[in-house]
N, C-alpha and C positions, 0 to 999 in steps of 0.2 A: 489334665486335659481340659479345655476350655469346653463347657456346655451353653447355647446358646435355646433363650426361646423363642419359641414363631412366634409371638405375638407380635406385632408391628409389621408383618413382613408386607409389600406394597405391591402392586404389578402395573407398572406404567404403560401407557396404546398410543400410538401415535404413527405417522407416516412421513417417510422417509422422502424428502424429495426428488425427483430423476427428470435432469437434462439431459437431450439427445442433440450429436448434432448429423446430417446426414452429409455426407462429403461426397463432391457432385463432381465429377471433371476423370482426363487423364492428361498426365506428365509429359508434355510436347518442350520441357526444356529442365532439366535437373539441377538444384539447392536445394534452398529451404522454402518448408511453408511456415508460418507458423498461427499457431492457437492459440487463443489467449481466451482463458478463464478468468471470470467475475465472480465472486461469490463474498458479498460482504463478512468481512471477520477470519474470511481467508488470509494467512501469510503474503506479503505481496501478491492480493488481490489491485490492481486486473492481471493477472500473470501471463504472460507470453512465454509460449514454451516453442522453441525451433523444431522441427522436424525436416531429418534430410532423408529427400525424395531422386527417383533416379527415371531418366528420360522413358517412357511406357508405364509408369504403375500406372494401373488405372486405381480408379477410387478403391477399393476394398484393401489394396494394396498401401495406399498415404491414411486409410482409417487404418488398419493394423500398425502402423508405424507410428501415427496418432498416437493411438491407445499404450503401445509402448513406452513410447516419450514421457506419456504423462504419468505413468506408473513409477517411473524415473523422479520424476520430481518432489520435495519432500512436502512443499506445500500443499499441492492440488494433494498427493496422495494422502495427506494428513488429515483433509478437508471432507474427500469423495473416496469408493469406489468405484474403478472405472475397467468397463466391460465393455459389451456390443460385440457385433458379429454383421459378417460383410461391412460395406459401406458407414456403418452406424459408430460414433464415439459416445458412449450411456456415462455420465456420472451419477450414482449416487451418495446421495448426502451422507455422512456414517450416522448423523445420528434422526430422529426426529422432530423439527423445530418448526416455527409456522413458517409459509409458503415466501419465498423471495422474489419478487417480482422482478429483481435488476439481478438475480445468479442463470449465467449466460454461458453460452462458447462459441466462440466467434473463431474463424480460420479464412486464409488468406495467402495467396502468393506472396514471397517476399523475395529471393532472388532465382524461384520457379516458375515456371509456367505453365499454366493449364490446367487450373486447379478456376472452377466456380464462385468466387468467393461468397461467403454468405455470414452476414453480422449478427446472426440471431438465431438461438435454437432452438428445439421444440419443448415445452412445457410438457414433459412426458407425465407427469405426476406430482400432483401440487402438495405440498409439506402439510402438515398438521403437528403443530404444539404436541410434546407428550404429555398425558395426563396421569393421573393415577383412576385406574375402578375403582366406586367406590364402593363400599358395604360389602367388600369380602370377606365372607365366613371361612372359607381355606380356599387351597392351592394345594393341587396335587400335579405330580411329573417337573415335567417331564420324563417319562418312559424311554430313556433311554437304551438300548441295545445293540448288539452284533449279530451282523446274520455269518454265517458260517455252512459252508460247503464240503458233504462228503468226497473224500479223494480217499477213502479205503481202497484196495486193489487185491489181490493175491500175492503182490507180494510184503504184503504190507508187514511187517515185523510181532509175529506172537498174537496176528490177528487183532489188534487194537485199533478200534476206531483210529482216521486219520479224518482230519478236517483242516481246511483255508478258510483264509477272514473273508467276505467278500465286503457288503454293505451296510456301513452303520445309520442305524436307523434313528428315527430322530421322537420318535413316537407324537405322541399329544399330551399337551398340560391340559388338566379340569378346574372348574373352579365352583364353587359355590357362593350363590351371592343371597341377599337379603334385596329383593326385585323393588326396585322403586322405578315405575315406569316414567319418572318425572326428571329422572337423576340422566344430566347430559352422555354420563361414559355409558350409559344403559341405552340409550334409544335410537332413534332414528334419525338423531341430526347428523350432521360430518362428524367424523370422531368418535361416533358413539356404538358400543356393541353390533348393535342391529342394523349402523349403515353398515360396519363391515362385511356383516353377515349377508344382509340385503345385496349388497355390490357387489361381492366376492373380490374387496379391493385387498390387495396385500399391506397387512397392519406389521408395527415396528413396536417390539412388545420388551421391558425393561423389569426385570423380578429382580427386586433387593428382600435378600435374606435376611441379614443382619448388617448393620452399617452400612458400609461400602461395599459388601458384597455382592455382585451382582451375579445374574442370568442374563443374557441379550441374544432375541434372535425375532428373527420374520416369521407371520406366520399367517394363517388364514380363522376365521370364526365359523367352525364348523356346523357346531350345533348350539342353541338357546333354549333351554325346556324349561318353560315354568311350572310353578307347582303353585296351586290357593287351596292347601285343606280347609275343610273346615272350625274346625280349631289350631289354629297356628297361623303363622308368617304368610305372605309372600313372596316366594323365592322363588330362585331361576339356579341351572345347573348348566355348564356352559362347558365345551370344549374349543381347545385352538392345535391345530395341526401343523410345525413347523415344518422349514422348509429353508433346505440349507443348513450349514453350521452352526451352532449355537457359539454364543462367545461366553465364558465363563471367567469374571472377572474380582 
C-alpha cells in the first residue's frame, strides 16, 4: 500500500468570479432569444447559445430556460457554474483566476419578441488569482460527517435503533500558521486572510495532499487567533467553514 508524507502539502485562496445577467421583458411573440457568453479561453468564446421562448413567459420564465440552455452546453458548462434564481442567470467561474474585465453575458431577441435586450452584465464578484498561504505549519479537516435521524418506533424489529441519513455536513478545516503580518495571503490586502475575514467575502480554497491530489471547495474565514509568547514564534491559528460540496479530486 502506498504511504504518503504531509510534508509539502499546500492550501491555495483565491475567488472565484461571478457574472449576473438580469433578464428584463415578457414574450409578446415566441422563437428564440439568444445569449451569448464571453469569457476569454472559453471554448468558442463569445458563445451564443439559442433559447426557445413561448408567447407570455415573462422574465423568470426565459431566465430558467436561460439557465437551462446553458447548462446544456459543453463549453459554457466546462468554463462556469450556472445557477440564479427568478429573473437572474449567475455564472460562476469553476476555478479561481484574476478578474476578467471582457467575461460578459449579453442576451437578446432574435426571432422573439419582448425580451429588453441588454449587452452587458453585472460584475457580481471580481476574480482573485489563487495563491498558495504561506508558512503553514498544518491542516487539519476537514470534519467531515453525517447527521442521521432517529425513526425507531414500536414496531421497530428486536427494538434496535433505526436511523435515516439526513444532512452531510461539511464541518471546518484549521490551520496553523507561522504569522508573518507582512506576508500578502496573511493580511489585509485583496486575497489575503484577513480581507476575507474582514469582508466575509466567499474564498475559493484548493488543498493538494500529494501531487495531484486535490480538496476543492468555497468557503468563508471564520476565525484568526494569534498567539506572541514569550519565548517562541508568532503564530496564528485560523479556521474556514465550508459551504457547499466539496470536490475531492
Amino acid at each position: 500500500m502506498p504511504k504518503y508524507a504531509a510534508y509539502g502539502a499546500t492550501l491555495g485562496m483565491g475567488t472565484r468570479q461571478v457574472e449576473t445577467a438580469n433578464v428584463v421583458g415578457t414574450i409578446t411573440g415566441s422563437g428564440n432569444a439568444t445569449f451569448t457568453v464571453t469569457a476569454p479561453g472559453m471554448g468558442g468564446t463569445p458563445k451564443a447559445v439559442l433559447v426557445a421562448v413561448l408567447l407570455n413567459d415573462v422574465a423568470d420564465t426565459v431566465a430558467e430556460k436561460a439557465r437551462a440552455a446553458l447548462i446544456l452546453d459543453a463549453d459554457v458548462i466546462a468554463w462556469f457554474e450556472v445557477s440564479g434564481s427568478g429573473a437572474q442567470v449567475v455564472l460562476t467561474r469553476r476555478i479561481a483566476a484574476a478578474n476578467e474585465a471582457t467575461m460578459n453575458i449579453a442576451y437578446t431577441n432574435t426571432t422573439c419578441t419582448g425580451l429588453t435586450p441588454d449587452a452587458t452584465s453585472d460584475d457580481t464578484r471580481a476574480g482573485i488569482a489563487s495563491a498558495n498561504i504561506a508558512y503553514i505549519k498544518s491542516i487539519g479537516g476537514p470534519s467531515l460527517s453525517l447527521d442521521t435521524e432517529d425513526v425507531t418506533t414500536h414496531d421497530s424489529t428486536e427494538a434496535w435503533e433505526e436511523v435515516v441519513a439526513t444532512v452531510l455536513r461539511t464541518g471546518e478545516v484549521s490551520m496553523d500558521l507561522v504569522y508573518d503580518p507582512n506576508a500578502a495571503t496573511h493580511s489585509t490586502v485583496a486575497g489575503g486572510l484577513l480581507d476575507y475575514y474582514e469582508t466575509g467575502e466567499l474564498a475559493y480554497f484548493d488543498c493538494e495532499f500529494v501531487d495531484t491530489y486535490h480538496w476543492r471547495f468555497a468557503g468563508y474565514v471564520t476565525k484568526f487567533e494569534p498567539t506572541a509568547p514569550v519565548e517562541g514564534a508568532l503564530t496564528a491559528s485560523v479556521s474556514l467553514k465550508i459551504t457547499g460540496k466539496p470536490i475531492i479530486v
